[in-house]
C-alpha positions, 0 to 999 in steps of 0.5 A: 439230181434229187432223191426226192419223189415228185408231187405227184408221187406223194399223193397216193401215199397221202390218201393210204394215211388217210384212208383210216378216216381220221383226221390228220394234222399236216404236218404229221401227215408229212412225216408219216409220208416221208416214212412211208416213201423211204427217205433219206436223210439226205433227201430231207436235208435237201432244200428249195431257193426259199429256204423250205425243205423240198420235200416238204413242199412237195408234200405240201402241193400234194395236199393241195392238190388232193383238196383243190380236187375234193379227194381231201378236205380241211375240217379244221385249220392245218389238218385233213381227212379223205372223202368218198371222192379220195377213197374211190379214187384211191381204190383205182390208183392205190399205186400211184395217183396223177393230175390226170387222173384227179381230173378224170376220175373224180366226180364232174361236180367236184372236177367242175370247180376247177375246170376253169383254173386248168387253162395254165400250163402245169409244169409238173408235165413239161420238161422244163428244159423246153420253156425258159426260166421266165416262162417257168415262173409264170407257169408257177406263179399262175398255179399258185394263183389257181390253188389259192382262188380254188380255196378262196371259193372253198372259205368263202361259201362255208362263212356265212352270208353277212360275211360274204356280202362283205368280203364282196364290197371289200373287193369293189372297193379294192377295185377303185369302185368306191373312189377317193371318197365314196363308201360301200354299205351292206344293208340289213339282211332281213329286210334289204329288197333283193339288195346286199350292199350299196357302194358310193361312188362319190361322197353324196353318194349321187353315182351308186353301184347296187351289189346282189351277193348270194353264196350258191354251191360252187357248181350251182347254176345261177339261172335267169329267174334269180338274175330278173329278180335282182334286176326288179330290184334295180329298178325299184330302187331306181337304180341303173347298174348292178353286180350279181356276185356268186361263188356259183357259176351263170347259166347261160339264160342268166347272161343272155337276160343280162346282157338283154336288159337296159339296166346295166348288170355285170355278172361275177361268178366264182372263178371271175370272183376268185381271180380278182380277190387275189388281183386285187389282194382281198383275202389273201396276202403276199407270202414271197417276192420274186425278182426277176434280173438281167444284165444293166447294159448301160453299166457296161458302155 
């Protein structure tokens, strides 16, 4: 049994360091924690199958957690300083702070940019006894997933937009909508026509996929006047497909006007954005592999 807290358990230990407003490196933050909550040496020596000290880890999920929800945030690569949202959040649960309670006591605009990530089981509330080890790795792996696209949307809506609209073709061509030979072009940003970017399905270029790639604030609504705009677009280019990509998320009009028109147009928002950046392996990058084994019956007839 370990003598390390849970995850949980170091949030709230996280946001009292935080609460004098500076900001914090993380892993002084973990230190001062692990002080803080009184471990052992014992309990620091203790280590996790990746070879990471355990309770660094868990430190470390706690930060994440605190981010992905808007109780902190990360000025600065490494380090991070409490919001408005962690201080009333802190106010009300300064002896312990839970999931449950990020996602309801945090501001809905805050809760709203994750709310679509939180369909995967957390395994912090099973008793893991009751899934199978396989499940238990999906479970986890999928929570991974979740934090990273959480960030993805975080950094790709603070660079600025001739950044995004790359990263955006980046990932068609990642997806194979570029082909063997085709290409993907960002076109200038005073004078592109409704337009972000061109991708060649083929080298003449005679099947092209017109890309409209705007950063809205991540629980903004793209509403149908912004998606018959990219559509007018469309046709004067002659053209007749379309992807509208946003870090926000489509108003229901939006979807409803898309699906209306004949002009092929997909619309992306930032969850189905983030998902597939981390599909397909854009912006982000393999940090373990897992193996999965089981017996070779053969070896054994």
């Amino acid at each position: 049994m370990t003598e390390v807290p849970t995850w949980e358990q170091f949030m709230a230990p996280i946001l009292q360091e935080l609460s004098d407003g500076i900001v914090h490196k993380a892993r002084d933050l973990r230190e001062v924690v692990a002080d803080r909550l009184g471990l052992s040496e014992q309990a620091r020596k203790e280590l996790i199958p990746s070879g990471q000290a355990r309770w660094e880890n868990r430190a470390n999920w706690a930060l994440s957690y605190l981010g992905r929800f808007g109780a902190a945030y990360r000025p600065i690569r490494g380090s991070y300083q409490i919001t408005d949202s962690g201080r009333a959040l802190l106010e009300q649960r300064a002896t312990g702070i839970t999931v449950h309670d990020l996602k309801t006591l945090l501001p809905p605009t805050i809760t709203a940019i994750t709310s679509g990530m939180e369909a995967v089981e957390d395994v912090s509330e099973v008793d893991t006894e009751e899934i199978d080890p396989v499940e238990q790795i999906e479970n986890g792996v999928a929570r991974l997933q979740a934090t990273v696209g959480a960030d993805l949307l975080v950094r790709l809506h603070s660079q600025d937009p001739a950044f995004f609209e790359q990263a955006v073709l980046d990932l068609l061509m990642a997806m194979g909508y570029g082909g063997a030979e085709g290409k993907a072009t960002r076109t200038q940003l005073s004078n592109d026509g409704g337009i972000d970017g061109i991708v060649d399905q083929d080298a003449l270029g005679l099947s092209r996929i017109y890309v409209q790639a705007k950063r809205y604030a991540l629980d903004a609504s793209v509403g149908r006047p912004e998606v018959q705009a990219f559509v007018g677009a469309l046709h004067g280019n002659q053209a007749n497909q379309g992807v509208f990509i946003t870090t926000g998320r489509f108003a229901s009009g939006a979807r409803a006007y898309a699906e209306s028109v004949p002009t092929r147009v997909i619309l992306i928002d930032g969850q189905r954005l983030a998902s597939l950046m981390v599909r397909y392996g854009v912006g982000v990058q393999v940090r373990r592999t897992v193996q999965i084994v089981e017996v070779d019956e053969d070896f054994f007839e």
